[in-house]
Backbone as CSV, one residue per row, in Angstrom:
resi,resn,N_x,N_y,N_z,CA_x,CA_y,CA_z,C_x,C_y,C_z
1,UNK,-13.745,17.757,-54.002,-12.777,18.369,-53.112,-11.969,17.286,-52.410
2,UNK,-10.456,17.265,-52.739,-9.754,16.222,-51.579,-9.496,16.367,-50.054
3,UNK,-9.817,15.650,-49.445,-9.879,15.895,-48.214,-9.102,14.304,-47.605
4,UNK,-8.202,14.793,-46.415,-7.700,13.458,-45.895,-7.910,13.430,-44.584
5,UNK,-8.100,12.149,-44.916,-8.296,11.240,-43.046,-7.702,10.190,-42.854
6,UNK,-7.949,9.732,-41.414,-6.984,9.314,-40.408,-7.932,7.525,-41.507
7,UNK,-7.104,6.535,-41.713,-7.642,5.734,-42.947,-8.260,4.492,-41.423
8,UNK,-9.332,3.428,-41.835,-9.742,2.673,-40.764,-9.401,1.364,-41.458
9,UNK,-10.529,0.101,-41.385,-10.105,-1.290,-41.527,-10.479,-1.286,-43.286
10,UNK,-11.815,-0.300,-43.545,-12.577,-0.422,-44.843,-11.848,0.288,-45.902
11,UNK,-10.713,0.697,-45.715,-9.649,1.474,-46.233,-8.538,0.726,-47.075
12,UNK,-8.361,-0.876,-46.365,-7.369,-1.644,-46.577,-7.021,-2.085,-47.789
13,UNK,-7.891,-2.478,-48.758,-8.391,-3.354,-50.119,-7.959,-1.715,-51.035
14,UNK,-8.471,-0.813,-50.733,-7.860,0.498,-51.687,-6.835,0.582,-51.786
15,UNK,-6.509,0.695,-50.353,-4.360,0.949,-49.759,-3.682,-0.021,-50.487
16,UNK,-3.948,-1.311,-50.752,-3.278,-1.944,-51.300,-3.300,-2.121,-52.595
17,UNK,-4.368,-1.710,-53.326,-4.765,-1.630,-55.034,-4.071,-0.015,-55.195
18,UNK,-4.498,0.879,-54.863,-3.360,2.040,-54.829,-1.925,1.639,-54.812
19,UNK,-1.273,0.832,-53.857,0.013,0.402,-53.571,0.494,0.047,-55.057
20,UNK,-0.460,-1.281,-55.065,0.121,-2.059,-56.267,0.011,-1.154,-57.331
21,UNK,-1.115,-0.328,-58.407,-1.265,0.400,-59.435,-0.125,1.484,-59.718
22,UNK,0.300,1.854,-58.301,0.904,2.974,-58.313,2.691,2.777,-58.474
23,UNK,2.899,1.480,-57.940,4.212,1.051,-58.240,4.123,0.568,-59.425
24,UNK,3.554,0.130,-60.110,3.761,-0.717,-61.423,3.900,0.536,-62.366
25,UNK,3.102,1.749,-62.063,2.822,2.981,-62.880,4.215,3.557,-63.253
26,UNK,4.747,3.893,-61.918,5.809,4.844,-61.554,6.789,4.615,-61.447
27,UNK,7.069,3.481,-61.159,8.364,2.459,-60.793,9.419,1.796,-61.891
28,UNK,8.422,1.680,-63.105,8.784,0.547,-63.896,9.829,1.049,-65.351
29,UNK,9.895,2.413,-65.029,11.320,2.506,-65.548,12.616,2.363,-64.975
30,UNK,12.373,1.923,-63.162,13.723,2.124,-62.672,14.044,0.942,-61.963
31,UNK,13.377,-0.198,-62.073,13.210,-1.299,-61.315,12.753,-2.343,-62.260
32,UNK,13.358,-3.993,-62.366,12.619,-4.829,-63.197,11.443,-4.904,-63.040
33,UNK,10.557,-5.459,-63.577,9.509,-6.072,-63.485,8.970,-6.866,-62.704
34,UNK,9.737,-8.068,-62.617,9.485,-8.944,-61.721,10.066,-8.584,-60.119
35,UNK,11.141,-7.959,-60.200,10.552,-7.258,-58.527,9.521,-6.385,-58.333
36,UNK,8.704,-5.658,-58.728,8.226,-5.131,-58.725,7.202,-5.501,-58.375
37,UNK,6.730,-6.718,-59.682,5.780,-8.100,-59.090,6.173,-8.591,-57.478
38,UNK,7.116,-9.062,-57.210,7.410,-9.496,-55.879,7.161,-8.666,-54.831
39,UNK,7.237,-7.220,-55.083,7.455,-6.292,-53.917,5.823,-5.980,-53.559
40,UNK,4.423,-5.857,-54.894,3.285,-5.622,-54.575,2.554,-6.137,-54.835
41,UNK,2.841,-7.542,-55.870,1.737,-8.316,-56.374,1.042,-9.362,-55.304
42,UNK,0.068,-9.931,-55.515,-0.589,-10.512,-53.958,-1.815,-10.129,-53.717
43,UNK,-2.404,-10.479,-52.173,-3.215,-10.129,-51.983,-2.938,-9.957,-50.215
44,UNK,-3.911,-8.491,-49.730,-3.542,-7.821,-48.178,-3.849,-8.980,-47.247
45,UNK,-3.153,-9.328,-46.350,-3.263,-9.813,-45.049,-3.965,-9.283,-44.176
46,UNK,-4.080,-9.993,-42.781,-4.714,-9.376,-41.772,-3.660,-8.404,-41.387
47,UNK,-2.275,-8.652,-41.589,-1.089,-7.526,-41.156,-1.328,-6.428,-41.589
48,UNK,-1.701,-6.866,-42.943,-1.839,-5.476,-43.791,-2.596,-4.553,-43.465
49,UNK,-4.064,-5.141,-43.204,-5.172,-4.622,-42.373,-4.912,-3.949,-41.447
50,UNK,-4.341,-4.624,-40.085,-3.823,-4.217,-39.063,-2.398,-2.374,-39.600
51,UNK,-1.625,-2.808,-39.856,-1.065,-1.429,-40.589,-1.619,-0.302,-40.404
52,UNK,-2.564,-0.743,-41.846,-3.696,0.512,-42.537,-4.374,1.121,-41.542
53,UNK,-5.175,0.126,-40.671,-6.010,0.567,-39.381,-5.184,1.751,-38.513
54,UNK,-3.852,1.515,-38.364,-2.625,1.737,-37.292,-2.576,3.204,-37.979
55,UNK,-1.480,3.098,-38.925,-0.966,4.158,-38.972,-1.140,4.847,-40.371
56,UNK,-2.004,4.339,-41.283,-2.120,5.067,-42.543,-3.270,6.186,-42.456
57,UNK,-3.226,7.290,-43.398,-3.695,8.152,-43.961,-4.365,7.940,-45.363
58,UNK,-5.190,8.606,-45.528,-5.603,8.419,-47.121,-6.778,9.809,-47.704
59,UNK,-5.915,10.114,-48.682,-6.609,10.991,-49.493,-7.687,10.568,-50.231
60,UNK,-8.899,11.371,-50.043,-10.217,11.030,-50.546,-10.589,12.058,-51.973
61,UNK,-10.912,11.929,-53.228,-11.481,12.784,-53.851,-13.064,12.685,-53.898
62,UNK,-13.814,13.182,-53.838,-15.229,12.958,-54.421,-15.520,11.178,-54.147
63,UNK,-15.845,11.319,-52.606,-15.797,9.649,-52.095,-15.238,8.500,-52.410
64,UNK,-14.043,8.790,-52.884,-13.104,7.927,-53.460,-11.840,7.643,-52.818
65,UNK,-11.247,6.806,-52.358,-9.922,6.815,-51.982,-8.902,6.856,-52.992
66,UNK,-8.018,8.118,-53.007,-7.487,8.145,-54.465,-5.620,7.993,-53.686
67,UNK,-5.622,8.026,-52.795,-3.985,8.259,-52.553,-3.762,7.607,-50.837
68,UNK,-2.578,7.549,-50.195,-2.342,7.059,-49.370,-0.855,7.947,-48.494
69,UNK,-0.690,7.696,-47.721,0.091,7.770,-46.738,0.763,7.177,-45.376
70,UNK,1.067,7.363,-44.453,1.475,6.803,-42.986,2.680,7.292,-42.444
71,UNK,2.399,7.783,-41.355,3.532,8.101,-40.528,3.615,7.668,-39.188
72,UNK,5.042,6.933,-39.006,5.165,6.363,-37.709,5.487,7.777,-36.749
73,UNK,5.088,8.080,-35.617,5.055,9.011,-35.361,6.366,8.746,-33.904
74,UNK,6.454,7.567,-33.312,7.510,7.116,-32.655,8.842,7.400,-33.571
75,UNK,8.904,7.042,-34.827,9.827,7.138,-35.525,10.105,8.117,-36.268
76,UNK,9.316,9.002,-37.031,8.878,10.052,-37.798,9.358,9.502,-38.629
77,UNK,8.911,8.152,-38.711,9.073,7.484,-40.485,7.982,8.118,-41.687
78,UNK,8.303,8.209,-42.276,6.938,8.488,-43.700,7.288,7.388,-44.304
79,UNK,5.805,6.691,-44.745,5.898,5.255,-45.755,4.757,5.594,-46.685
80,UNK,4.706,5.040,-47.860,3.384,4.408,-48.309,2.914,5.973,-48.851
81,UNK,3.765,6.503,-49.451,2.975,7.541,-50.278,2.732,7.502,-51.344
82,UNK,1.576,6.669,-51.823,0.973,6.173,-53.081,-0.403,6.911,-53.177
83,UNK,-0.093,7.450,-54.988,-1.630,7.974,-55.644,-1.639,7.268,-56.227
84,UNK,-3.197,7.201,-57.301,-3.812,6.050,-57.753,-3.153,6.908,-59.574
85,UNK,-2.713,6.070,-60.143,-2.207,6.757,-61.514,-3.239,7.315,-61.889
86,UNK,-4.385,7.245,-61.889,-5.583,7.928,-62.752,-5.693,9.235,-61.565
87,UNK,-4.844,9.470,-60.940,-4.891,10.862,-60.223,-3.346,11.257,-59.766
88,UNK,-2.687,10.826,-60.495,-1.245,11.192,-60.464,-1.123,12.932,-61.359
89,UNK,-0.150,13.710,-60.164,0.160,14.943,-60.932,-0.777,15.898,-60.640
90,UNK,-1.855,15.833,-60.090,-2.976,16.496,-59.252,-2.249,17.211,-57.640
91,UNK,-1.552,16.985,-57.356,-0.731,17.694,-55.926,-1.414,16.363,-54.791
92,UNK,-1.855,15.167,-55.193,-2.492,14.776,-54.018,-0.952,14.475,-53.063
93,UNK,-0.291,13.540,-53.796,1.407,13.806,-53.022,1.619,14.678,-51.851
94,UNK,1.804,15.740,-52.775,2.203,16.974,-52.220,1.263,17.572,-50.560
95,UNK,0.098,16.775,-50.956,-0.864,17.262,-49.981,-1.027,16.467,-48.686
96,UNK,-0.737,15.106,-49.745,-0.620,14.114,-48.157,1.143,14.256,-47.132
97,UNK,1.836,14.951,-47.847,2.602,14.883,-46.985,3.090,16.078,-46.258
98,UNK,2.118,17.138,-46.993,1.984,18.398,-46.091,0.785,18.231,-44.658
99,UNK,-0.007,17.406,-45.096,-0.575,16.953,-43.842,-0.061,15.858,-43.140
100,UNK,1.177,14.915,-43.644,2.044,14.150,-42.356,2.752,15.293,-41.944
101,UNK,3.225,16.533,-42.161,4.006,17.567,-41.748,2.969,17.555,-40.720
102,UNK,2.127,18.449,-40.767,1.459,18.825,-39.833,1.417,17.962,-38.242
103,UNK,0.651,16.758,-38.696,0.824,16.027,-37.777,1.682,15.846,-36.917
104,UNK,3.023,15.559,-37.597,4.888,15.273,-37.038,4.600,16.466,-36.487
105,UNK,4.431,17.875,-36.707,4.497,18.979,-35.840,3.865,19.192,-34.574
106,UNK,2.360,18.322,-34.979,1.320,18.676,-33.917,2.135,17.346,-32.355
107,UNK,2.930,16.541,-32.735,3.406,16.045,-32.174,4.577,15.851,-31.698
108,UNK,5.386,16.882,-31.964,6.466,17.664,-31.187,7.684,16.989,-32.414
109,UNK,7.675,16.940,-33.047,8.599,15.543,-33.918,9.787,16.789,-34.874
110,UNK,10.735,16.620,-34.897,11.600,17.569,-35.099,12.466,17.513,-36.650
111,UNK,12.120,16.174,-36.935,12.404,15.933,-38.518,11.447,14.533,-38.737
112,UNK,11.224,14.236,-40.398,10.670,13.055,-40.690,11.644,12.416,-41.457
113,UNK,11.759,11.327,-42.101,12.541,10.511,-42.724,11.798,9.638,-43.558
114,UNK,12.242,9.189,-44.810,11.604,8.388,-45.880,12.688,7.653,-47.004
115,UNK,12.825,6.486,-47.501,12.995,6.052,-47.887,12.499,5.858,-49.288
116,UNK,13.161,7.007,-50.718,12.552,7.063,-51.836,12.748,6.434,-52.719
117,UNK,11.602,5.399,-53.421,12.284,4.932,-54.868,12.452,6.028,-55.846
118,UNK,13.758,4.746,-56.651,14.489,5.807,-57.796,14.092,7.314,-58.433
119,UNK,12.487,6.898,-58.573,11.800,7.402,-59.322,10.974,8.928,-58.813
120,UNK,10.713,8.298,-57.526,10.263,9.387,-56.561,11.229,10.544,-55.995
121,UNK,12.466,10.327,-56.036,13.266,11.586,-55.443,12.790,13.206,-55.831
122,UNK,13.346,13.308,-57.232,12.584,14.438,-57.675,11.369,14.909,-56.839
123,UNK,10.736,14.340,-56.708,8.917,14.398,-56.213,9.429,14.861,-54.600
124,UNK,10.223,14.012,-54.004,10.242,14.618,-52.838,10.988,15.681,-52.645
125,UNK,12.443,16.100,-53.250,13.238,17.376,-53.408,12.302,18.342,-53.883
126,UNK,11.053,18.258,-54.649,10.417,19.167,-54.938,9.494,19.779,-53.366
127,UNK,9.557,19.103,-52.595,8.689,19.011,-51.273,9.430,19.770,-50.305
128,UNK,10.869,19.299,-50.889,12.051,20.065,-49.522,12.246,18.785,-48.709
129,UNK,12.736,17.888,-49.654,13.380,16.798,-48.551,14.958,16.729,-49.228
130,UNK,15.364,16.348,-48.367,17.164,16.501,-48.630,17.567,14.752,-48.706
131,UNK,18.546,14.521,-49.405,19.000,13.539,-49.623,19.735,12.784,-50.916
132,UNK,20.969,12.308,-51.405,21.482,11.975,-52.293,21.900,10.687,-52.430
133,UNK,22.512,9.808,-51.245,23.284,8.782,-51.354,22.033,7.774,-51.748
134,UNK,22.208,6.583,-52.370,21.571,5.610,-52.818,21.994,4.637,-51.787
135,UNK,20.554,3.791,-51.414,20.738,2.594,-50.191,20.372,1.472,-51.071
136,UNK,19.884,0.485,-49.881,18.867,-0.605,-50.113,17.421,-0.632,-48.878
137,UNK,16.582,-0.377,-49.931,15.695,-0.766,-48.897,15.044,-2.384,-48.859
138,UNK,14.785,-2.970,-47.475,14.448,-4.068,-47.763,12.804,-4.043,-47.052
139,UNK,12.071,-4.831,-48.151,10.555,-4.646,-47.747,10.311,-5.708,-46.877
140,UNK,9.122,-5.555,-46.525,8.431,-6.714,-45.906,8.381,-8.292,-46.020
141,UNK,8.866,-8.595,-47.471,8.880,-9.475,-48.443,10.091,-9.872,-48.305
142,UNK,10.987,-9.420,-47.907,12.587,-9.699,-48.277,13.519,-8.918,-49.211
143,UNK,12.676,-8.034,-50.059,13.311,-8.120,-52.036,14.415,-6.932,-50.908
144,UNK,15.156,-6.393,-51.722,15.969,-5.455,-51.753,15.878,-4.591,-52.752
145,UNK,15.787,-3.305,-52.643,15.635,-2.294,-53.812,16.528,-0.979,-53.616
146,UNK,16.793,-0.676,-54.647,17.738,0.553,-54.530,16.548,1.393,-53.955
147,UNK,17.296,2.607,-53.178,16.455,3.567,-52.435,17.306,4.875,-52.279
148,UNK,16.653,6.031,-52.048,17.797,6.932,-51.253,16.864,7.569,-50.100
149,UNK,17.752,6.948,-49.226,17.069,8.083,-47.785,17.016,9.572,-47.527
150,UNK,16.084,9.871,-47.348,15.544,11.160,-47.290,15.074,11.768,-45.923
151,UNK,15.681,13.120,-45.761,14.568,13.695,-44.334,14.532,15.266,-44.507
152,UNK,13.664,15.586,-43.656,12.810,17.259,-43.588,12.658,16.902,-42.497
153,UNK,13.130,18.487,-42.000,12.431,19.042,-40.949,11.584,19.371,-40.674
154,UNK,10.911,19.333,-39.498,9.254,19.109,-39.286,9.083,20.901,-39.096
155,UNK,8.639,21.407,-39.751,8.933,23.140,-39.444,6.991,23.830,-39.278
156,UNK,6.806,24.474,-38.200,4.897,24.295,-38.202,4.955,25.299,-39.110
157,UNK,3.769,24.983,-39.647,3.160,25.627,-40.981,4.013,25.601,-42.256
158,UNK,5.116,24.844,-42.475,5.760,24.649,-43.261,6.131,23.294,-43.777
């Protein structure tokens, strides 16, 4: 049964092997290679740590960390919505970000916002997020990547 929780420090080393598996999976028809490498290849920091501890989420199957999330809740940013490819297409997606809904709601938050690769739009228009124009997002790293910004309204029970 998947079930999600609020993710802690022992969470970190998944969040980031999820990160990386899941961009190389999903990504790599719409993005070179070697950014791709640049944007997740590596290994987590104490920042990273710190993050995960902060503000991530993570979907569990059968004691497993299979997926990820985070929402800045100052910002009603959504980041970091990564499943593990060997559980891609299962609704875990769909589930972690019906439970950042929730949350953004339980906290008065009136829309969320996200920043989708190429690849992911579909996935989120399927969710009910609105958005067309193509950006740049720039990561942590520096790289620059095509993106299109996205937002939903935080609607309770919806």
């Amino acid at each position: 049964m998947l079930t999600i929780r609020k993710a802690n420090r022992d969470d970190a080393f998944d969040a980031w092997d999820i990160r990386k598996t899941s961009v190389h999976a999903a990504c790599a028809e719409h993005y070179p290679r070697a950014a791709l490498s640049a944007w997740v290849d590596g290994s987590p920091g104490d920042k990273w740590v710190s993050v995960v501890e902060r503000y991530f989420y993570v979907a569990v199957d059968r004691g497993s960390v299979v997926g990820t999330g985070m929402l800045t809740l100052a910002s009603g940013q959504v980041d970091a919505i990564f499943v593990r490819p060997s559980h891609m297409g299962r609704g875990i997606g769909r589930k972690m970000l019906d439970s950042l809904q929730a949350l953004a709601a339980e906290h008065g938050l009136d829309a969320m916002r996200l920043d989708a690769t190429l690849n992911a739009v579909p996935f989120y228009r399927n969710c009910g997020w609105s958005g067309d124009s193509v950006s740049t997002y720039r990561t942590a790293r520096g790289l620059e990547l095509a993106c299109v910004p996205m937002t939903k309204l935080v609607i309770v029970g919806g």
